[in-house]
C-alpha positions in Angstrom: 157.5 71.4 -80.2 160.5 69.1 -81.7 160.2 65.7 -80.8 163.7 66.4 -79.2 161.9 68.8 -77.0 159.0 66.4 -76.1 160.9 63.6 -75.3 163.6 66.2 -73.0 160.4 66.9 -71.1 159.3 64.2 -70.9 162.4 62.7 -69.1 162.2 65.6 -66.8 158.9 65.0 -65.7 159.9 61.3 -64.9 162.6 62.0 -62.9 160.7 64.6 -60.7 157.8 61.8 -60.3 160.5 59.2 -59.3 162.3 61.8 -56.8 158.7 62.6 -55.3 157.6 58.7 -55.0 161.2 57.7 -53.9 160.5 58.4 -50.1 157.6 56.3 -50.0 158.9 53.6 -52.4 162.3 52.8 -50.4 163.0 53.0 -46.7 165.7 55.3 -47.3 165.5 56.2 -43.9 166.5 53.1 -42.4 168.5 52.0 -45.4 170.9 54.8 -45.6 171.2 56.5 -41.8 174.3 55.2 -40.2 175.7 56.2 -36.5 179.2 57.3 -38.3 178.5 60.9 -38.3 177.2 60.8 -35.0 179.6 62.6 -32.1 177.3 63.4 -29.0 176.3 59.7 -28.1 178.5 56.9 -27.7 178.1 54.7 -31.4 176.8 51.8 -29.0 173.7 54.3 -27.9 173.1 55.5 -31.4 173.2 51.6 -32.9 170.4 51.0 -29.9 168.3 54.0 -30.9 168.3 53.2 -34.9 167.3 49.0 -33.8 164.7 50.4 -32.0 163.4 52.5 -34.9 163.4 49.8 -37.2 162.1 46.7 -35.2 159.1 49.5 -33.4 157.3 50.5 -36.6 159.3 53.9 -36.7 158.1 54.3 -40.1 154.6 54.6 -38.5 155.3 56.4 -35.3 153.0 59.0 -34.4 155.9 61.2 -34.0 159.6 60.6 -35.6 160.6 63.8 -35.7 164.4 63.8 -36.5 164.8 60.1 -36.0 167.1 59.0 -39.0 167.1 62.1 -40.2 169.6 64.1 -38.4 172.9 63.4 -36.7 172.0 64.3 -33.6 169.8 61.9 -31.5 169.6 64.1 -28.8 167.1 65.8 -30.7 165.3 63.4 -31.7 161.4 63.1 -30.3 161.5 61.6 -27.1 165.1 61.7 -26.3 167.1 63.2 -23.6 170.7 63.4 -23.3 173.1 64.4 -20.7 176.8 64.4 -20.2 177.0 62.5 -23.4 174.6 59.8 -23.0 171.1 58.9 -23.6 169.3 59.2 -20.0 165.3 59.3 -20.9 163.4 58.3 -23.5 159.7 59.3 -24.2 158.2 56.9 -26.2 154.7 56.2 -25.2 151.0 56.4 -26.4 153.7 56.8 -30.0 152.0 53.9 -32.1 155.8 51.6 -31.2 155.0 48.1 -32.7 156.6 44.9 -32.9 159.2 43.2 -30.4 161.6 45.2 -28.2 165.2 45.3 -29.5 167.6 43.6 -27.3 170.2 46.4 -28.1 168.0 48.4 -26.1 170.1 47.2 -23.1 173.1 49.1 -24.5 171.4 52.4 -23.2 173.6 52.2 -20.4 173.2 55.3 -18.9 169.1 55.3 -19.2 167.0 56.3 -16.5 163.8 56.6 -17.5 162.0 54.2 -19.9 158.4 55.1 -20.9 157.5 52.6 -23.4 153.7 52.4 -21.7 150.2 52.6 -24.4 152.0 51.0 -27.5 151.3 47.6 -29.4 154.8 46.3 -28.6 154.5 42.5 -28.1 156.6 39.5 -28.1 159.0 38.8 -24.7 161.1 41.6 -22.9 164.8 41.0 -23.7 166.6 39.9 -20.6 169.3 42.7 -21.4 167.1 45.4 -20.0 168.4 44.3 -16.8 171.8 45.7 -17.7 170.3 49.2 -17.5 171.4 49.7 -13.8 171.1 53.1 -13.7 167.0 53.0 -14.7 165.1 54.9 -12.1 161.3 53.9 -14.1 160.4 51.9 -16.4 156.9 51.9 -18.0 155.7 49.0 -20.2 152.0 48.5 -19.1 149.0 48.5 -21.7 151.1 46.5 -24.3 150.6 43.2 -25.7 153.7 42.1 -24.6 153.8 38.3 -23.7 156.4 35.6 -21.4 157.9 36.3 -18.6 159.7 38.9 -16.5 163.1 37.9 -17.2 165.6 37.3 -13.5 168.3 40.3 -14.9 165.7 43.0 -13.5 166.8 42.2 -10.1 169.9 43.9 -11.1 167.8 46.8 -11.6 168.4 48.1 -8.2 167.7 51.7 -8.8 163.4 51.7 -8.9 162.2 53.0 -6.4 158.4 52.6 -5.5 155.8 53.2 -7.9 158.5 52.9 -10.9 157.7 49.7 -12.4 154.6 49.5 -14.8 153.5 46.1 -16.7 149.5 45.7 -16.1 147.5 45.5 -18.6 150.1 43.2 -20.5 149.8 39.6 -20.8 153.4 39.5 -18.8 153.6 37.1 -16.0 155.9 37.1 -12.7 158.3 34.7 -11.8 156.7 33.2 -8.5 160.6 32.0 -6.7 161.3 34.1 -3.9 164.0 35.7 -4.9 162.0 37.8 -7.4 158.8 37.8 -5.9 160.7 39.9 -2.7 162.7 42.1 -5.3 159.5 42.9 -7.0 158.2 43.3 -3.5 160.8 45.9 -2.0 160.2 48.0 -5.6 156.3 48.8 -3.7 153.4 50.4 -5.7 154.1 48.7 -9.1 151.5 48.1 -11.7 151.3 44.8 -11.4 149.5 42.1 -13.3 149.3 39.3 -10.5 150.2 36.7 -12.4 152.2 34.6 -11.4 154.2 32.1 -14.5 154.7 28.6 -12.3 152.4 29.0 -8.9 153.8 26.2 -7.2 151.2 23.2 -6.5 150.6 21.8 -3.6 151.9 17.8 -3.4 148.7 15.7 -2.7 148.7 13.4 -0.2 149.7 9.8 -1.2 146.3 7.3 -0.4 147.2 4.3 2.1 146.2 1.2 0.6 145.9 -2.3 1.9 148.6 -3.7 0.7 151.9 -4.7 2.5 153.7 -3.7 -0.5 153.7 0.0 0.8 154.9 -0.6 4.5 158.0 2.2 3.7 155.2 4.1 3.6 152.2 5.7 5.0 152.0 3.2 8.0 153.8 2.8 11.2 154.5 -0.6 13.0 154.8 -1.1 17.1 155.7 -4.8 17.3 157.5 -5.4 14.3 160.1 -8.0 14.5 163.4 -6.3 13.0 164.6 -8.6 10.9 161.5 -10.8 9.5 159.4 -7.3 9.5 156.8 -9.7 10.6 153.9 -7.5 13.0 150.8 -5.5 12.7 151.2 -2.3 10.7 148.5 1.1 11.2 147.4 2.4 8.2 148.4 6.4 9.1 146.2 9.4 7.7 145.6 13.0 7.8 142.4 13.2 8.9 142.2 16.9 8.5 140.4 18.2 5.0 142.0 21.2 3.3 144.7 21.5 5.7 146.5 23.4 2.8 143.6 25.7 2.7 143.2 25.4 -1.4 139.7 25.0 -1.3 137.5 28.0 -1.5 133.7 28.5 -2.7 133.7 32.4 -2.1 133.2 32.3 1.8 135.5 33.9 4.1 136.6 30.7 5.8 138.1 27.5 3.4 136.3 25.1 2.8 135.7 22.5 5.4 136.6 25.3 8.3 134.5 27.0 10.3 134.9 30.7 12.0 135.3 31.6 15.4 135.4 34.8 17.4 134.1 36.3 21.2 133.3 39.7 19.5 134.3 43.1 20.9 137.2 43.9 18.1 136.7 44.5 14.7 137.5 40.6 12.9 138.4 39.4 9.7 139.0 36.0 8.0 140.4 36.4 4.3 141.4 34.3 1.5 145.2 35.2 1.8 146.4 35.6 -1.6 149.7 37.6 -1.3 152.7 35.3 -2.4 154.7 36.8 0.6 152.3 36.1 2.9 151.7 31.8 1.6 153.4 29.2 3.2 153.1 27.2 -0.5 150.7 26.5 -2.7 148.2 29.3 -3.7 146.4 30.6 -0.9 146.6 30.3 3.0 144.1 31.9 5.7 144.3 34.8 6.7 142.3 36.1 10.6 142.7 39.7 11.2 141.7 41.8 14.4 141.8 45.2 14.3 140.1 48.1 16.7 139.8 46.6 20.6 137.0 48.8 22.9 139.1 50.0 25.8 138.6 47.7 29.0 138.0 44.5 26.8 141.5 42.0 27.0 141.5 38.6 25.4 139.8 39.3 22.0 139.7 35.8 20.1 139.4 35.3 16.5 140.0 31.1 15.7 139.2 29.0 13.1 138.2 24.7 13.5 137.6 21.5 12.3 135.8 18.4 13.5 137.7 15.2 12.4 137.8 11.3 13.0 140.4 9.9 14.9 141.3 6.6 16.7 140.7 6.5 20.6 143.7 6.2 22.7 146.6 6.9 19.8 149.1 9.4 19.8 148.7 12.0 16.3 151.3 14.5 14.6 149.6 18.3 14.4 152.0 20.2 12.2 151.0 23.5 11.6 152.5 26.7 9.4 151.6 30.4 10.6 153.0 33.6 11.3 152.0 36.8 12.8 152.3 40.4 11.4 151.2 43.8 13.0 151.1 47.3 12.4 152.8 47.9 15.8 156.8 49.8 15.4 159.6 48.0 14.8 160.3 48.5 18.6 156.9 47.6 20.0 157.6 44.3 18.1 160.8 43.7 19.5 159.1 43.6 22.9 156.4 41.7 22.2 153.7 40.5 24.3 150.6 42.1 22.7 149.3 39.5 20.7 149.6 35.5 20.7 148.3 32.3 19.1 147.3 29.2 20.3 145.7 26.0 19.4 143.8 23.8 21.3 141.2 20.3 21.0 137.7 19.7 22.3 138.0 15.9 23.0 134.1 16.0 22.9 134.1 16.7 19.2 131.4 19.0 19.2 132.9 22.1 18.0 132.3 23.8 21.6 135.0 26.8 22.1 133.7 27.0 25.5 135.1 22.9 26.4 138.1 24.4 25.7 138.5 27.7 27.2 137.1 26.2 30.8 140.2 23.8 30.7 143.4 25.9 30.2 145.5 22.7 30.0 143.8 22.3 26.5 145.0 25.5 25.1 148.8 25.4 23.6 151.1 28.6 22.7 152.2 28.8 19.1 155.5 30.6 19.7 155.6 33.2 16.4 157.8 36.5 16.6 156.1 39.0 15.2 156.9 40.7 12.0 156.2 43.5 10.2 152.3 43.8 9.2 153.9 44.6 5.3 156.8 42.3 5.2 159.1 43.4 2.6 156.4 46.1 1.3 157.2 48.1 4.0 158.3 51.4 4.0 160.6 51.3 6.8 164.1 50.2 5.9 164.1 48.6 9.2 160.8 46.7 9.1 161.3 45.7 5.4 161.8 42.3 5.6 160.4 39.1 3.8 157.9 37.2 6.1 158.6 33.7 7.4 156.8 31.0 8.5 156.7 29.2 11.7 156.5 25.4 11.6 155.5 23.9 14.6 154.6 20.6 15.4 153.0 18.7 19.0 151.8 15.4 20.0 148.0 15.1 20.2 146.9 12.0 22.3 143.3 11.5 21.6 141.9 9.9 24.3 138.8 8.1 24.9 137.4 10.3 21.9 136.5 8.9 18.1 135.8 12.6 17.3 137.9 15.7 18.5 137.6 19.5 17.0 140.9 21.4 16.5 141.1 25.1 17.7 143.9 27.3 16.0 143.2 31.2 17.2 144.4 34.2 17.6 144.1 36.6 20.6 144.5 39.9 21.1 145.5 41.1 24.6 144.6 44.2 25.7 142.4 47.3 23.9 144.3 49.4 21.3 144.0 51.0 18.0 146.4 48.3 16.5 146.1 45.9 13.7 147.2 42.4 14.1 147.0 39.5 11.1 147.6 35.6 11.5 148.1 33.7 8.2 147.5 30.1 8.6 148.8 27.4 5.9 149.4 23.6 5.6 147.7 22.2 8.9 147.7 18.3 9.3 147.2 15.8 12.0 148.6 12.6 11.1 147.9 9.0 12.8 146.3 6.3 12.8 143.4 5.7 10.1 140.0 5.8 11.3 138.8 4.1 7.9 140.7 1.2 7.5 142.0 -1.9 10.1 145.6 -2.7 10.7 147.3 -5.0 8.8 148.9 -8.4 9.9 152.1 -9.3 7.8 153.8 -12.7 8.1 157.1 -13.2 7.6 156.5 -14.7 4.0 154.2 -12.1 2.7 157.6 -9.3 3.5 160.1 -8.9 0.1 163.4 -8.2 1.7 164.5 -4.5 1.4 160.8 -3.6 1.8 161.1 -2.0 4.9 164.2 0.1 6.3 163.1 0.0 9.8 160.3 -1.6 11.9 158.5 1.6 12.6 158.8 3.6 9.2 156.6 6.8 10.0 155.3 9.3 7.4 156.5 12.4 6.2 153.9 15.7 6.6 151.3 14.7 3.5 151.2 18.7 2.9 152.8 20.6 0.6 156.6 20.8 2.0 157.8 24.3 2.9 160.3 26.4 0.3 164.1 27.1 1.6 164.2 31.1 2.1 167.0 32.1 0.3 169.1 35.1 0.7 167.3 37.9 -1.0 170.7 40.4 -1.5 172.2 40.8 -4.5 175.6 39.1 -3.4 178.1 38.2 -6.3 177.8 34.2 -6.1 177.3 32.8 -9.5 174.4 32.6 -11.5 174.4 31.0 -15.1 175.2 34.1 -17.5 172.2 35.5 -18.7 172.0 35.5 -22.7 173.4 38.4 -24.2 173.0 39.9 -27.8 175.7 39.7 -29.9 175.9 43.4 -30.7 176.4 44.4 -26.7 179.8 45.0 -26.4 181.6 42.9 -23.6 181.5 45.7 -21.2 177.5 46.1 -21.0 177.7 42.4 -19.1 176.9 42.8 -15.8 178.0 40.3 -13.3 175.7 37.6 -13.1 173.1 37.1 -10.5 172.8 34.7 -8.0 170.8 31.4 -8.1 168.6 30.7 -4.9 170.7 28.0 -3.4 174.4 29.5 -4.0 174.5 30.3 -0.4 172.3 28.4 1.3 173.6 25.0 -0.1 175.9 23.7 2.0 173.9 25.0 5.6 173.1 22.5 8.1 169.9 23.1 9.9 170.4 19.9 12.4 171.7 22.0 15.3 173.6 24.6 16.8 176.8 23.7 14.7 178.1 27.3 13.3 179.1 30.5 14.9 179.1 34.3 12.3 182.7 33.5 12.6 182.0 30.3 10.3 180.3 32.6 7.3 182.1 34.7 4.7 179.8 37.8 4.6 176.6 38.8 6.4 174.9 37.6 3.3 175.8 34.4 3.6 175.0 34.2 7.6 171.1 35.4 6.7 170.9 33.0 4.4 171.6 30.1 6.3 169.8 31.8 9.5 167.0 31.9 7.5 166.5 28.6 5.8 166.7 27.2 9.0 164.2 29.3 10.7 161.8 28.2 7.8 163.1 24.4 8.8 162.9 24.6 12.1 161.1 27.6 13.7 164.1 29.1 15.6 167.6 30.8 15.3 169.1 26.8 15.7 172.5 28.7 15.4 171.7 31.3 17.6 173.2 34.1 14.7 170.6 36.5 15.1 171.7 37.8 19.0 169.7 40.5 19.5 165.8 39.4 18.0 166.1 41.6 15.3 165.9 39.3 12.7 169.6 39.7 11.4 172.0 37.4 11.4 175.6 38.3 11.9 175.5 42.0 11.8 178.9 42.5 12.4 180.1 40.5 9.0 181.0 42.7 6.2 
C-alpha cells in the first residue's frame, strides 16, 4: 500500500471515530434542537419542555425517548397533547434531577403534573401557580427544599387527593389563607410542616417597680392627676393556659382530666392548625358513643390556682365546638353545650360544683362542622372559628379556687362531639407580691394614661380570620420569569387584610348594604366573630354562618 493510500485510510478511520464519539462528546442534543420546526404545540410549550430537559438531567433520564430528537413533543415520553396543547406529563420514578424550571409555568393548558420519585431539589417556582387548569400535581419523595409558594391558591382546579409533597423537605405556609386552601384540597400528602408556626407571646413578669404602672397593675384610689395611690400587682395565675406544655399525657401539663363515665371520652393533644386558636397546640375533649337512657355525659378539664380573697378576676377563655351531627341538626342545636364553673374550696371537687348550679356558667359556642373546611359537604365546608369569651370571677373568702371548663353531652346517641380548648387566663390581683404605695414624687409625668390602667389578656392574642375566597383585591405581583410571555400572568392574589382592613368590630355599625360583594361582608363578619364571639353586625341573618348571601 502507497503511503497515499495509508494516509487516505487513515483519515477515514478518524473521521468515523470522531462521528461515533461525537454524541457523547457534545450535547448536540441540547445544543442544536430548537422549537422552530415545531407546529403542534404553541413555541411557548415547546421552549417549557426543552428548559425542563436541560435543567432535569434529561441527558440521564431513564427514558428520553424522542425528547430533542424529533419535532413533535407530543410524542415524546411522558407527554400528552390535546387540542394543540400540552395537558399531562408523565415524568416520575424517570431519574429528573436538579431544580424545576420556572418556564414550566408556561404549560398553560396542563392538567396533570407527575413529577413524584425523582431527585429534583431546590425551591418550587412560584409560576406553577399559573397552571390553572392542573387537576394533580405530584411532587412527593423529592429533595425539594423552601416553601410552598402563595400562587397555588390560584390553583383552584385540585380536587381531593390531588396534591402530593411528603416525603420532601417542603414546608407549608402556616397563615390562614393557605392553611384553609390547602385544607378544602382534602386527602393531600402532606408533610405537616409548617415554615413560621406562630409563637405564642409570653406573658410580661410584674415587677416592683413604679416605673411599669402603664402596665401589668391596676390602681383603685389613684389621684388623677399626681397618680399618687396604691397600685395591685395583676397576674395570671393560671399555668399553661395556652396549653404549649405537653410531656406525652393526654391532658397539658399542669391540667387535670375529668369525666362522669357512661360515653366513650377522649382528651387529645390538638395539633390541627384549623382547629388552634394560636400557637401550636390547643386541647382537644372528645365524647363519642352515649348508652341509651344516660343524659348529661361530662367530659371537663381543671386547674387549682392561687388567688386573692375578696377581688374581682378576668377568665378569658378560647373554644369552639364541632360535631359530626348534619348541617341541619347543627342549625338547631341543643344537643351538646359547654360550661365552666369554680370550686371556691379549691379542692378540685367536681361534685362542690355540680350540687350548686349557680356555679356552673354556659359558654355560648355554635356549633360547627366536626371537619371544618375538610369537609366533604359543600355546605358544612367551612373554616372553624373560635369563641372568645370572657366573665368576671369574684373570688370570695377563698385563697385557692379550681376552675372547671367541660363539656356535656345531653342525651344518648351515636354522635360524635369535640371541644378544642386554647388560651385560658384568669387575670387579677397577684397572690405573690404586695401592693405598691406611690407618692406623688416617685410618679414621672406621662407615666401613667389613666388612674386605673388594667392589662391586656397575657396570652397569645387571637389571629383576624380573613376572607378565604379568591376575590380579585390586590396582592403584590408574584415574581415572574422573564421568558413567560405577559399573557401567562395571572391576576394577583389577595393579601389577608385587603378586605378586612378597614372593618370595625366595635358595634352594630354596617348593614350587607354597606359591602361591595359577599366576599367582602364574610370577611368583616368573620374577623369580628373571632373579636368578639358574635354576628356584632348582625350580617349573617339566618345562623348559617354566611354573611350577606344576597351580595353578588
Amino acid at each position: 500500500m502507497t503511503p497515499l493510500k495509508i494516509k487516505s485510510s487513515l483519515i477515514a478511520l478518524s473521521l468515523l471515530g470522531l462521528a461515533l464519539l461525537l454524541p457523547w462528546i457534545l450535547p448536540a442534543q441540547a445544543q442544536t434542537f430548537t422549537c422552530d420546526g415545531v407546529s403542534e404545540i404553541q413555541p411557548t410549550e415547546c421552549q417549557a419542555l426543552v428548559s425542563l430537559y436541560q435543567n432535569a438531567n434529561g441527558r440521564n433520564w431513564r427514558n428520553k425517548t424522542g425528547w430533542l430528537v424529533t419535532d413533535t413533543p407530543c410524542s415524546w415520553y411522558g407527554v400528552t397533547c390535546a387540542s394543540g396543547h400540552v395537558n399531562r406529563l408523565d415524568l416520575n420514578g424517570n431519574n429528573l434531577a436538579g431544580a424545576i424550571p420556572p418556564t414550566l409555568g408556561n404549560l398553560l393548558y396542563l392538567e396533570r403534573l407527575y413529577l413524584y420519585s425523582n431527585q429534583l431539589s431546590g425551591n418550587i417556582p412560584a409560576q406553577l401557580g399559573n397552571l390553572a387548569n392542573l387537576r394533580f400535581l405530584g411532587i412527593s419523595n423529592n429533595p425539594l427544599s423552601g416553601a410552598l409558594p402563595d400562587s397555588l391558591r390560584r390553583l383552584s382546579n385540585l380536587v381531593a387527593g390531588s396534591f402530593w409533597f411528603d416525603n420532601t423537605q417542603v414546608c407549608e405556609p402556616s397563615d390562614l389563607l393557605f392553611q384553609t386552601w390547602l385544607g378544602r384540597i382534602g386527602d393531600s400528602r402532606r408533610t405537616w410542616k409548617y415554615c413560621t408556626p406562630p409563637v405564642p407571646t409570653p406573658a410580661p413578669t410584674a415587677t416592683l417597680t413604679h416605673q411599669i404602672v402603664p402596665s401589668g397593675w391596676e390602681c383603685a384610689n389613684c389621684d388623677p392627676k399626681s397618680k399618687q395611690g396604691t397600685y395591685t400587682p395583676l397576674a395570671n395565675v393560671i399555668i399553661n393556659g395556652d396549653f404549649e406544655s405537653w410531656t406525652g399525657s393526654e391532658v397539658a401539663n399542669h391540667w387535670l382530666p375529668f369525666n362522669n363515665g357512661n360515653a366513650h371520652f377522649g382528651y387529645y393533644n390538638e395539633l390541627w392548625r384549623e382547629a388552634i386558636h394560636s400557637g401550636y397546640h390547643a386541647q382537644e375533649l372528645e365524647i363519642e358513643r352515649v348508652e341509651w337512657g344516660i343524659y348529661y355525659r361530662t367530659i371537663a378539664i381543671y386547674q387549682t390556682v392561687d388567688v386573692r380573697p375578696n377581688y374581682t378576676y378576668t377568665l378569658t377563655i378560647h373554644a369552639l365546638m364541632r360535631s359530626n351531627s348534619s348541617f341541619e341538626q347543627r342549625k338547631r342545636g341543643g344537643d351538646y353545650g359547654m360550661d365552666w364553673g369554680v370550686d371556691y374550696t379549691g379542692a378540685g371537687d367536681y361534685n362542690a360544683v355540680e350540687s350548686n348550679g349557680s356555679n356552673w356558667f354556659n359558654i355560648k359556642l355554635p356549633e360547627q362542622s366536626r371537619l371544618g373546611s375538610l369537609s366533604p359537604k359543600w355546605e358544612d365546608a367551612r373554616l372553624l372559628v373560635y369563641t372568645t369569651v370572657k366573665q368576671q370571677v369574684y373570688t370570695r373568702n377563698s385563697r385557692k379556687l379550681t376552675l372547671f371548663i367541660r363539656g356535656v353531652k345531653k342525651g344518648p346517641s351515636e354522635g360524635e362531639v369535640v371541644f378544642d380548648i386554647d388560651d385560658v387566663s384568669l387575670i387579677g390581683a397577684s397572690p405573690y407580691q404586695p401592693d405598691v404605695t406611690v407618692p406623688t414624687s416617685s410618679v414621672r409625668p406621662g407615666e401613667c394614661k389613666t388612674c386605673a390602667d388594667t392589662p391586656t389578656n397575657t396570652s397569645k392574642s387571637a389571629p383576624d380570620i380573613p376572607n378565604s375566597s379568591s376575590s380579585s383585591s390586590a396582592l403584590p405581583a408574584l415574581p415572574t420569569s422573564s421568558a413567560l410571555p405577559t399573557s401567562s400572568v395571572l391576576p394577583a392574589l389577595p393579601t389577608s387584610t385587603a378586605l378586612v382592613s378597614d372593618c370595625s368590630c366595635s358595634g352594630n355599625i354596617y348593614n350587607c348594604s354597606d359591602f361591595s360583594s359577599q366576599n367582602n361582608s364574610q370577611a368583616c363578619y368573620e374577623k369580628c366573630f373571632v373579636a368578639t364571639g358574635q354576628d356584632v353586625h348582625e350580617l349573617d341573618g339566618d345562623s348559617d354562618r354566611l354573611a350577606c348571601e344576597d351580595l353578588p
